[in-house]
Each structure stands twice: as structure tokens, then as C-alpha cells.
FITI-812671 format. One line per field, with one value per atom (N, C-alpha, C): atom name; chain; x, y, z. Coordinates in Angstrom, 1 decimal. Each point is the difference from the previous one (the first is absolute). Layout:
% residues N
name	CA/...
chain	A/...
east	X/...
north	Y/...
up	Z/...
***
This chain:
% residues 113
name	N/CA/C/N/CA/C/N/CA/C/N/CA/C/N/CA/C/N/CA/C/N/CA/C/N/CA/C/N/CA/C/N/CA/C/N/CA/C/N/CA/C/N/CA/C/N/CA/C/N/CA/C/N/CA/C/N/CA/C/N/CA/C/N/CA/C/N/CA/C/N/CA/C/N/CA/C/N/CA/C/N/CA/C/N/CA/C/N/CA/C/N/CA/C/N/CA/C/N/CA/C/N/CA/C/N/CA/C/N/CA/C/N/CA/C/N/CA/C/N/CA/C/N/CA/C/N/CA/C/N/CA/C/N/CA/C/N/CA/C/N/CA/C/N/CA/C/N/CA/C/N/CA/C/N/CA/C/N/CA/C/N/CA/C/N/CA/C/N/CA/C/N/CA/C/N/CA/C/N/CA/C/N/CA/C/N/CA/C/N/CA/C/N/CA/C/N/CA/C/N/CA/C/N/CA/C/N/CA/C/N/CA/C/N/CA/C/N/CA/C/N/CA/C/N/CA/C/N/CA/C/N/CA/C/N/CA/C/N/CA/C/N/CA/C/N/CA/C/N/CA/C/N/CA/C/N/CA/C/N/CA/C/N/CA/C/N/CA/C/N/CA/C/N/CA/C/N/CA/C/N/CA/C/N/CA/C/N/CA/C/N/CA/C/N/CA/C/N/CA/C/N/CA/C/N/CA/C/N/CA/C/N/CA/C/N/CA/C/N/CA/C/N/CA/C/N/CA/C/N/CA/C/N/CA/C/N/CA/C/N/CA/C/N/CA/C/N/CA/C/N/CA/C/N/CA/C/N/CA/C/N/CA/C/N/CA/C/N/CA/C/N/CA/C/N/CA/C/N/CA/C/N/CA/C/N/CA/C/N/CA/C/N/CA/C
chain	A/A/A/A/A/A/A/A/A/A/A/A/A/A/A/A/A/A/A/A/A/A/A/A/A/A/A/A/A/A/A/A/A/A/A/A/A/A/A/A/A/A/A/A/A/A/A/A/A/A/A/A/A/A/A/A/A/A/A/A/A/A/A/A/A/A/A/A/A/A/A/A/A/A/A/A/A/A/A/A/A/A/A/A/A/A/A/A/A/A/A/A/A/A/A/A/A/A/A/A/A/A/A/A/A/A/A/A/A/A/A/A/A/A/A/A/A/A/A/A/A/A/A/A/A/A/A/A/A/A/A/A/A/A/A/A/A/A/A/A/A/A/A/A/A/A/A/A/A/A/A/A/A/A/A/A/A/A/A/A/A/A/A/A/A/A/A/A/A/A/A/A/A/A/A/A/A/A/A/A/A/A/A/A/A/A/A/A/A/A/A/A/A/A/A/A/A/A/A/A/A/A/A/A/A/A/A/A/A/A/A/A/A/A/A/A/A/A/A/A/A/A/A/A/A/A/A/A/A/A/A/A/A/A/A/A/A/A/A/A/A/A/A/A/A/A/A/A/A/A/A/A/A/A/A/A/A/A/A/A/A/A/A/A/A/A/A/A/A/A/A/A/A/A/A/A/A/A/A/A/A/A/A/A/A/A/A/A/A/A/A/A/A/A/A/A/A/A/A/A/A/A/A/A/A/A/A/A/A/A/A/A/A/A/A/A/A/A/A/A/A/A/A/A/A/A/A/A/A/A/A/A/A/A/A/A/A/A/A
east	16.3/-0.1/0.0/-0.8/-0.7/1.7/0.6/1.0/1.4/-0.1/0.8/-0.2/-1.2/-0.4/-0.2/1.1/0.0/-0.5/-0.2/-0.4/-1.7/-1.0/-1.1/-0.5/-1.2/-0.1/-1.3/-0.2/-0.5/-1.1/-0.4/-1.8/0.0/-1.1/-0.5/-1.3/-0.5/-1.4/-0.2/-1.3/0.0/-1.0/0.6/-0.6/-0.7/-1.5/-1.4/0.0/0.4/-0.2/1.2/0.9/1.5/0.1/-0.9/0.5/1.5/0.3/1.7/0.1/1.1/0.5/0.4/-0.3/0.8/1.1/1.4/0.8/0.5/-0.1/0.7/1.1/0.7/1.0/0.0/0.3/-0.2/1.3/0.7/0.7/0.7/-0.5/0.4/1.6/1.0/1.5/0.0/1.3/0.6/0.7/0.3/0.6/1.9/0.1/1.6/0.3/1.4/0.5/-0.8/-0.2/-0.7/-1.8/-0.1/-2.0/0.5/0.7/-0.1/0.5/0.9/0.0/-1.3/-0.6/-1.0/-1.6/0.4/-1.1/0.4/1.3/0.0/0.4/0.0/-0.3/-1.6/-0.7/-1.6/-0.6/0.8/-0.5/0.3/1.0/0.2/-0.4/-0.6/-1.2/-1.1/-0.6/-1.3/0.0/1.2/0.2/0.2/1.2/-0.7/-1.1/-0.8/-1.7/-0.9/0.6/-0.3/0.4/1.5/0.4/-0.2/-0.1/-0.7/-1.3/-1.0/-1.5/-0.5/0.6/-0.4/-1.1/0.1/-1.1/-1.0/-0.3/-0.9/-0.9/1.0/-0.5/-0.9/0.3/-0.6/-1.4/0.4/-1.3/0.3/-1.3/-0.2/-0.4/-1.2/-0.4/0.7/1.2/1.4/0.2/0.3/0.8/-0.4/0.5/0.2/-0.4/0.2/-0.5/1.8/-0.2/1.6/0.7/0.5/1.0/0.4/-0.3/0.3/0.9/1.1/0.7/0.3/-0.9/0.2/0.4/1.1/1.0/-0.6/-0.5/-0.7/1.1/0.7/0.6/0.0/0.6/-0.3/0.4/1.5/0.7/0.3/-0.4/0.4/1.0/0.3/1.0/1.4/1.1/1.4/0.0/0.7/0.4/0.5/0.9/0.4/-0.9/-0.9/-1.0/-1.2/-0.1/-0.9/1.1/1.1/0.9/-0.1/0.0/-0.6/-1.1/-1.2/-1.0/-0.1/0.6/-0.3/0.9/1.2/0.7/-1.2/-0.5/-0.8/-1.0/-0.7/-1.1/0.1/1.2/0.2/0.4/0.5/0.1/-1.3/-1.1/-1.2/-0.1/-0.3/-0.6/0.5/1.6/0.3/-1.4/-0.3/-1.3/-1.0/-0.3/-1.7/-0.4/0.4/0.0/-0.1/-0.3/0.4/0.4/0.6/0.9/-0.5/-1.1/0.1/0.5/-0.2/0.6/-1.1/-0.6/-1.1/0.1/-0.7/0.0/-0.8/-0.4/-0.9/-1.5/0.0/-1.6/0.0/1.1/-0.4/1.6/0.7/0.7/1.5/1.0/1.8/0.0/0.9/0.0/1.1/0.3/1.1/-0.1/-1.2/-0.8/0.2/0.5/-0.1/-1.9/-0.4/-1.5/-1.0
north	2.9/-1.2/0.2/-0.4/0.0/-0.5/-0.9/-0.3/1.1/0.4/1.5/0.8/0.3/0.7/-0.4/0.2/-1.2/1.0/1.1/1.2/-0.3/-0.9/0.1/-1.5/-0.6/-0.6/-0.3/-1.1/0.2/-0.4/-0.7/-0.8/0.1/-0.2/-0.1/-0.4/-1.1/0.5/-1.5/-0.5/-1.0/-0.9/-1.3/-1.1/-0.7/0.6/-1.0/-1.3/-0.4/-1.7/-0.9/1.0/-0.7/0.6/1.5/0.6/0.4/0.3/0.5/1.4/0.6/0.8/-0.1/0.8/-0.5/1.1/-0.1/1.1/-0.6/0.9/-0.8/0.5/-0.3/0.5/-0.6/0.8/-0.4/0.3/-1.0/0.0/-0.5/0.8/-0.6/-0.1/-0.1/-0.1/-1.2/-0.5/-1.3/-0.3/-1.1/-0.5/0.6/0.2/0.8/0.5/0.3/0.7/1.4/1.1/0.8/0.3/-1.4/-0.6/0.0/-1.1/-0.3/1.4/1.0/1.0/0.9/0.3/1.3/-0.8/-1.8/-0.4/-0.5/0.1/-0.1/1.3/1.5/1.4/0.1/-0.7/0.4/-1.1/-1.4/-0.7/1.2/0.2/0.6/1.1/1.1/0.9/-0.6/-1.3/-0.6/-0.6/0.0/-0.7/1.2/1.1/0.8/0.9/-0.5/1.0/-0.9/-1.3/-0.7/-0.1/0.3/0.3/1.0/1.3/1.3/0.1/-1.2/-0.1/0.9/1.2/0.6/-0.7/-1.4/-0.7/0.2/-0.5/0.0/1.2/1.1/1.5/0.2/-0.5/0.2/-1.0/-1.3/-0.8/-0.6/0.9/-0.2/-1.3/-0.4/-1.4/-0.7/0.0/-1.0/-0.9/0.9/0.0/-1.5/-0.8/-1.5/-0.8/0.1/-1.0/-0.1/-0.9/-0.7/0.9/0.8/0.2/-1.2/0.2/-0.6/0.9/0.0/0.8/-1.1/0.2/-0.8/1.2/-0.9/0.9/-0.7/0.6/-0.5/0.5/-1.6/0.3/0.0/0.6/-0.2/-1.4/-0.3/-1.0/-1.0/-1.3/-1.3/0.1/0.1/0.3/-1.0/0.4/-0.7/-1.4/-0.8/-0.6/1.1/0.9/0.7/1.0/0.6/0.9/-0.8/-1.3/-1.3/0.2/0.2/-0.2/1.4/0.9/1.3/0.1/-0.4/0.3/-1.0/-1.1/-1.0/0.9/0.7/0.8/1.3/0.4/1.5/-0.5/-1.3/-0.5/0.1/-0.9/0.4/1.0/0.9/1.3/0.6/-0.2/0.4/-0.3/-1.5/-0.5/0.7/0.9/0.4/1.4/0.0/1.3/-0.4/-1.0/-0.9/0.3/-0.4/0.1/-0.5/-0.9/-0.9/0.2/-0.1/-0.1/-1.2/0.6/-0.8/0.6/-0.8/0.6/-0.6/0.4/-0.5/0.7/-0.5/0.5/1.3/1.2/0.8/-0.8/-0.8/-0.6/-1.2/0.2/-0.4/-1.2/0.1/-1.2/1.0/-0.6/0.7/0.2/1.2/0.4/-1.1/-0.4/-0.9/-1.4/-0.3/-1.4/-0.6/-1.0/-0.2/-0.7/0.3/-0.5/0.9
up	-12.8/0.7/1.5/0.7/1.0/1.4/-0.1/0.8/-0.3/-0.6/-0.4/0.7/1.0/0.5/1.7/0.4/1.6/0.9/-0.2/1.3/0.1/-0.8/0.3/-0.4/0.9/0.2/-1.5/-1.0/-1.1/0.0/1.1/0.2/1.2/0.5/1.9/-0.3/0.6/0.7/0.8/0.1/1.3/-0.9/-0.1/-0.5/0.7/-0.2/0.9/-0.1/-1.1/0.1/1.1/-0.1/0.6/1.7/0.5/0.8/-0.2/-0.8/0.1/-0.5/0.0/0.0/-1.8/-0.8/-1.3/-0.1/-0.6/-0.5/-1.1/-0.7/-1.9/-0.3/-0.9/-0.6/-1.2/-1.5/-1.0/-0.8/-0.7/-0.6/-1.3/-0.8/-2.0/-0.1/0.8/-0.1/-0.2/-0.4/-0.6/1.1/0.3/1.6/-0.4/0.6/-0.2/1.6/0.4/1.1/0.1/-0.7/0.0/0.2/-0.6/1.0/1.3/0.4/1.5/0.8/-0.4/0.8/0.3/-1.1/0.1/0.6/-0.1/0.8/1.6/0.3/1.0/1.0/-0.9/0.7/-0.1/-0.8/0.2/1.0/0.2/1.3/1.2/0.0/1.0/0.7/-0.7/-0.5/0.9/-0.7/0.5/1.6/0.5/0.9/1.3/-0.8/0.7/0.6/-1.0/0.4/0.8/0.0/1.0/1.5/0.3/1.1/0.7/-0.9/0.3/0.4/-0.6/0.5/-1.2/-1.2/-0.8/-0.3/-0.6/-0.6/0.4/1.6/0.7/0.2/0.3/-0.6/-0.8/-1.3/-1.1/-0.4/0.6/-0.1/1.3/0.5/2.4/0.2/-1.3/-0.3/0.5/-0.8/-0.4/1.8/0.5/1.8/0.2/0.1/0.7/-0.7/-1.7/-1.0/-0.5/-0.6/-0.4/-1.5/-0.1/-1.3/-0.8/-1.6/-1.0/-1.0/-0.3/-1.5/-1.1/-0.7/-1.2/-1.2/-0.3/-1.5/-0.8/-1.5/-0.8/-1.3/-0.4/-0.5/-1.7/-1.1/-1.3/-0.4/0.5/-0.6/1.2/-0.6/1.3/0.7/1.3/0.7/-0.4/0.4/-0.3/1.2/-0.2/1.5/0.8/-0.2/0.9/0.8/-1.3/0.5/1.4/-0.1/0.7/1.4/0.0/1.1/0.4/-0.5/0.3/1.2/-0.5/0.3/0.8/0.4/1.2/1.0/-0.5/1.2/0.6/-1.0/0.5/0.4/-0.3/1.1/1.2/0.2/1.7/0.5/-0.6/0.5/0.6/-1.4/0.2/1.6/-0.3/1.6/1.4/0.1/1.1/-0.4/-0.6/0.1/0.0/0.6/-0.3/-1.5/-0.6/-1.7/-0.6/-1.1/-0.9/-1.6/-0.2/-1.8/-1.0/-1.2/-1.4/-1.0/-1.3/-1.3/-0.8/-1.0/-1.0/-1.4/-0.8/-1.2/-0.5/-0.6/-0.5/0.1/-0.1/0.0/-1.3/-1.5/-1.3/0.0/1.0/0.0/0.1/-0.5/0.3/-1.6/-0.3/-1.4/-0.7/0.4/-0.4/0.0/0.4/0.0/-1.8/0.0/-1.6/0.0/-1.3/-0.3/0.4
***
């Protein structure tokens, strides 16, 4: 599992339709105290490759287009996990940043129907 692994960053590249910056994070965990830690050592990961300019390094493109990290998550976020991610938004924002959360593409595995 992809957020298990906080030392590397799991998507990059630059969204032509949006002009942004994209960074993903992918995560099949079940919302528990143990998600919100290892996603909030891999925000932090992302945030620092941002402060470092690494990103920019890597895609020169990138330089004065806006950062997006969207976690794509398996299972619908908790209320608490929602309180999470409005806190790590604004963290984002002290790094010209912005913070989503979305599904795999096919909906939350835990969606009933």
C-alpha cells in the first residue's frame, strides 16, 4: 500500500487542463488512528518537497503553477478523518498548496449499492 510508504512521493505530473501541479497519495486503509498517522507523515513528505523546491527540480515546468495533493482514498473518509483534512488543508496553504481527498475513480468501497 502506497501510504505505507511515506519516504516517496506516489504520482507527480502537471495537469494541462487545470495548470496545477498534481501530487497523489493513494490509500486502501480503513479510517482508524493508524491511517491518519502514516497520512499525515506522507503529507508531510509532500510538503516538504515543496519547501525544498525538490518538486520543482524535478518538473522545471511546474515553477509558478499552483500545487494540488489529492489522497485518493479506498474508503469514505470518517467525520474525523474530514476534520483532518480541513486541518492539513490549511497547513497546505502556509506552502502555496492545496489539500483534496477523492475516491479511486469507481466510488468508496464501503458505499452501500
Amino acid at each position: 500500500m502506497a501510504i505505507e510508504n511515506s519516504s516517496v512521493i506516489d504520482a507527480a505530473g502537471i495537469d494541462n487542463s487545470t495548470g496545477s501541479v498534481c501530487l497523489s497519495i493513494f490509500s486502501a486503509l480503513p479510517w482508524d488512528n493508524e491511517q491518519l498517522r502514516l497520512l499525515e507523515r506522507k503529507i508531510n513528505v509532500y510538503l516538504g518537497a515543496i519547501e525544498s523546491r525538490e518538486i520543482f527540480e524535478q518538473f522545471p515546468q511546474a515553477e509558478g503553477l499552483p500545487v494540488l495533493i489529492t489522497i485518493y482514498c479506498r474508503f469514505r473518509p470518517t467525520d474525523f478523518a474530514l476534520r483532518f483534512f480541513e486541518s492539513a488543508n490549511a497547513v497546505a496553504k502556509e506552502y502555496k498548496a492545496s489539500l483534496q481527498y477523492a475516491h479511486g475513480g469507481q466510488g468508496y468501497a464501503d458505499d452501500v449499492g
